[in-house]
N, C-alpha and C positions, 0 to 999 in steps of 0.2 A: 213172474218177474225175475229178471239176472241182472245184479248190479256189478260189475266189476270195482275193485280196488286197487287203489295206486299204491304201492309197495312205498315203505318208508326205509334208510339204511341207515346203521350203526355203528360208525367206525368203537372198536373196544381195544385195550390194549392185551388180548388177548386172540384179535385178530386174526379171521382166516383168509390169504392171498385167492384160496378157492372160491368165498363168495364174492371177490370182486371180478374173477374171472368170468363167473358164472353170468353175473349180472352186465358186465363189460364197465365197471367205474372203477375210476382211480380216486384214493381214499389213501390217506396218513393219520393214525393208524391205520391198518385193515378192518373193513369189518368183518364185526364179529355176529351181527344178527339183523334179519333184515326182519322190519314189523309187515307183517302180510295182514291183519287187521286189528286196527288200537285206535283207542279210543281215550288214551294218554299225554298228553301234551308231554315231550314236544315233539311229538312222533304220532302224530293221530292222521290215519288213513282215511283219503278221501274216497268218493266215489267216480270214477272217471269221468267226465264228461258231464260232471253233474256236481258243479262244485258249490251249487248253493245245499246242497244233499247231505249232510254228517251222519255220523249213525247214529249220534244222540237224537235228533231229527227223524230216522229211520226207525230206529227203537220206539220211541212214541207213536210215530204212523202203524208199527204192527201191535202194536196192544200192552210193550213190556213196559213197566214202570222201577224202575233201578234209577239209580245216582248216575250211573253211567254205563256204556254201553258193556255187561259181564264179563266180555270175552276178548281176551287179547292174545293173539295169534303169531310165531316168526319162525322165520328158518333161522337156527343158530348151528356154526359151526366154529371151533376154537381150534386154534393152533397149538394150545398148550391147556394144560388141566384148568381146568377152571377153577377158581376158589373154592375151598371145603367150606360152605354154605349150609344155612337152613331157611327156613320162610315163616313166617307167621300163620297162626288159621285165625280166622274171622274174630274173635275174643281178643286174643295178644292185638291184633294190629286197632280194634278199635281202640284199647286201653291205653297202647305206646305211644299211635301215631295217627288216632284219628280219623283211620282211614275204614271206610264199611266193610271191603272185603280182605283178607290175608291171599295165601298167593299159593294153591294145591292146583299142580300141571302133569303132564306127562311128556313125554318123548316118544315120537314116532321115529326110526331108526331108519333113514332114506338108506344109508350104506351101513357097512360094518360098524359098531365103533364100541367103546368102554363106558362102564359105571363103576363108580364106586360108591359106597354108602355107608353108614355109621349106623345099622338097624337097630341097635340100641344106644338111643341120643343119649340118654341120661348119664351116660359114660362121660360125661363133657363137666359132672359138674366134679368128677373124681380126677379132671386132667391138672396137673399141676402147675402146664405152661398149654397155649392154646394149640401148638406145632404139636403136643402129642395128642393129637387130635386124629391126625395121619396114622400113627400106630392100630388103629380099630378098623381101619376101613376096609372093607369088601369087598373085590375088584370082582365085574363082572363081564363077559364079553357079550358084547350082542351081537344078533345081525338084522340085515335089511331086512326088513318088514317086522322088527318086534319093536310093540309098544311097552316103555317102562316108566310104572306111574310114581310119581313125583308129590306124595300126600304132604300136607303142610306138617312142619315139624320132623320132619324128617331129613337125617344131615348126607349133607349127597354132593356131587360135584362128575361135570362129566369130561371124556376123555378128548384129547388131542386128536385131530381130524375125522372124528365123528360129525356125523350132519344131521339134526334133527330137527322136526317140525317140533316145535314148542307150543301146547295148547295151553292156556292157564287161565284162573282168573283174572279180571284187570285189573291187577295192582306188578308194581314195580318193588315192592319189599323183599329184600333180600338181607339177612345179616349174613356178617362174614366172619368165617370162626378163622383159620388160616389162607394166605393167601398165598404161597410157596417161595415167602421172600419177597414180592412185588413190591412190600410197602405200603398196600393200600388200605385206608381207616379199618380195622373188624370192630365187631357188637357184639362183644361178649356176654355182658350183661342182658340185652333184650335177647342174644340166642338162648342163653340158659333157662329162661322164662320162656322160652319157644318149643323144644327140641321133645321128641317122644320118642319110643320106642317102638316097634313094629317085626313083622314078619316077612324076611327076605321076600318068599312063595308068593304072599300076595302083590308083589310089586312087580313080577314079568308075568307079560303077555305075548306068550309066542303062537303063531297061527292063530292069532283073535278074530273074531266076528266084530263084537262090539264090546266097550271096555265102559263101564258107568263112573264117573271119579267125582260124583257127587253133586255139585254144578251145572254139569257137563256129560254129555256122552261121545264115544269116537266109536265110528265104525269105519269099514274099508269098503269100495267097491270098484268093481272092476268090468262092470258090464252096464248095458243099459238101466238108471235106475228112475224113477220118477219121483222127486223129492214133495209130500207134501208138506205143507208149514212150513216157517222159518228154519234155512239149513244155512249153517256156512260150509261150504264146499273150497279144499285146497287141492288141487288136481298136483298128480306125482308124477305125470306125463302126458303127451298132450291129448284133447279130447276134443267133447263140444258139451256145450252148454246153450240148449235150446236152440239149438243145430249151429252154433258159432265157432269158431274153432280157437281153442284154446291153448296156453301152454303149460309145460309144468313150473309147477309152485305159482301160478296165477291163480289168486284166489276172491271169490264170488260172494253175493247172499245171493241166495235162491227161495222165492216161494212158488208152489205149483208149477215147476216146470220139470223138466228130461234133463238128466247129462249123462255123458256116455267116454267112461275109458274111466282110467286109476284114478282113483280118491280119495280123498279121506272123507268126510260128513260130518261134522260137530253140530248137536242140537243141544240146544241152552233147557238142562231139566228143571231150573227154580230159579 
């Protein structure tokens, strides 16, 4: 089975003119993230051609029993830094906001681009004002092809024309510690209750096989593979998919069939 998905788009005021190019839409703002598979209103992707099909629908047909479908998928790329951010893990987010899952992702780096990060969150509750929040952060440079994981509670924010596939749970929680003047509401209180501390080392993945981030797993492939079980597959250029010919950033379920050419593969571990 290959089901393709219709791509949802995000204009953000953070906007990149790149993925409207990419995609050929005109959009005020620009966007800034296109959902490649969600299962979040008001952005939930369908299945083409197959619109009585959801993947809450789908999810039940293959045996998973969740609130909702785990896994929410998008290419995001930002013109300008992105808010100094942290996410919830699964405990904060049921207590705050009710919701089942909190929000631990990663970033697949399609081009070059930036991170920066605050490895020790706790440093947030010694800030005096929430802008010197910036004072601690990390900068790190990436490049195409390195995966960097995004564990909940952890204060991060990513850089200006960077492009990355964003894997994560499905939840949309994000608090926001600084936003660089924008103006926009932060949560300081639900992030101080959020924020950990961690180890730069384990958060790049450069020349990876496969990367496990608990949820989830990412692997890469680049030649013919044969997916058993439920895989979601986002092709990084074009291929096929049980000999159909596809593009990049077009992204599939797949069970028991072939694809062939660059990709990523996320299999849903729990």
């Amino acid at each position: 089975m290959v089901l393709k998905l219709e791509p949802r788009f995000r204009p953000m005021v953070w906007g990149n003119p790149k993925l409207n190019k990419l995609f050929n839409i005109e959009t005020s703002p620009f966007i800034g993230e296109v959902w490649l598979l969600s299962d979040l209103e008001p952005f939930v992707t369908n299945v083409v051609d197959q619109s009585q099909l959801s993947l809450r629908t789908l999810m039940k047909d293959l045996g998973m029993d969740f609130p909702r479908f785990p896994l929410l998928i998008k290419l995001v790329s930002p013109a300008q830094w992105l808010s100094i951010q942290v996410h919830p893990d699964d405990t904060v987010a049921k207590n705050f906001e009710n919701e089942p899952w909190g929000k631990t992702e990663c970033w697949y780096f399609v081009e070059p681009g930036k991170v920066a990060v605050v490895p020790n969150g706790t440093v947030l509750k010694n800030c005096s004002e929430p802008s010197r929040i910036s004072e601690h952060l990390v900068y790190l440079d990436m490049s195409a092809g390195d995966l960097f994981f995004v564990p909940a509670g952890l204060i991060h924010t990513l850089g200006p024309e960077s492009v990355v596939v964003e894997i994560q749970q499905a939840s949309d929680l994000t608090y926001r510690i600084y936003d660089w003047g924008r103006k926009r509401e932060t949560h300081i209180e639900k992030a101080l209750a959020a924020v950990k501390d961690f180890q730069i080392e384990t958060l790049i993945h450069r020349n990876f096989e496969r990367v496990n981030c608990g949820t989830f797993s990412v692997y890469r492939t680049c030649s013919r593979t044969h997916l058993v079980g439920p895989s979601i597959v986002v092709f990084l250029k074009d291929g096929l998919a049980a000999r159909s010919v596809t593009k990049a950033y077009e992204t599939f379920i797949v069970v028991d069939e072939t694809i062939e050419g660059e990709a990523l593969v996320v299999k849903i571990e729990k």
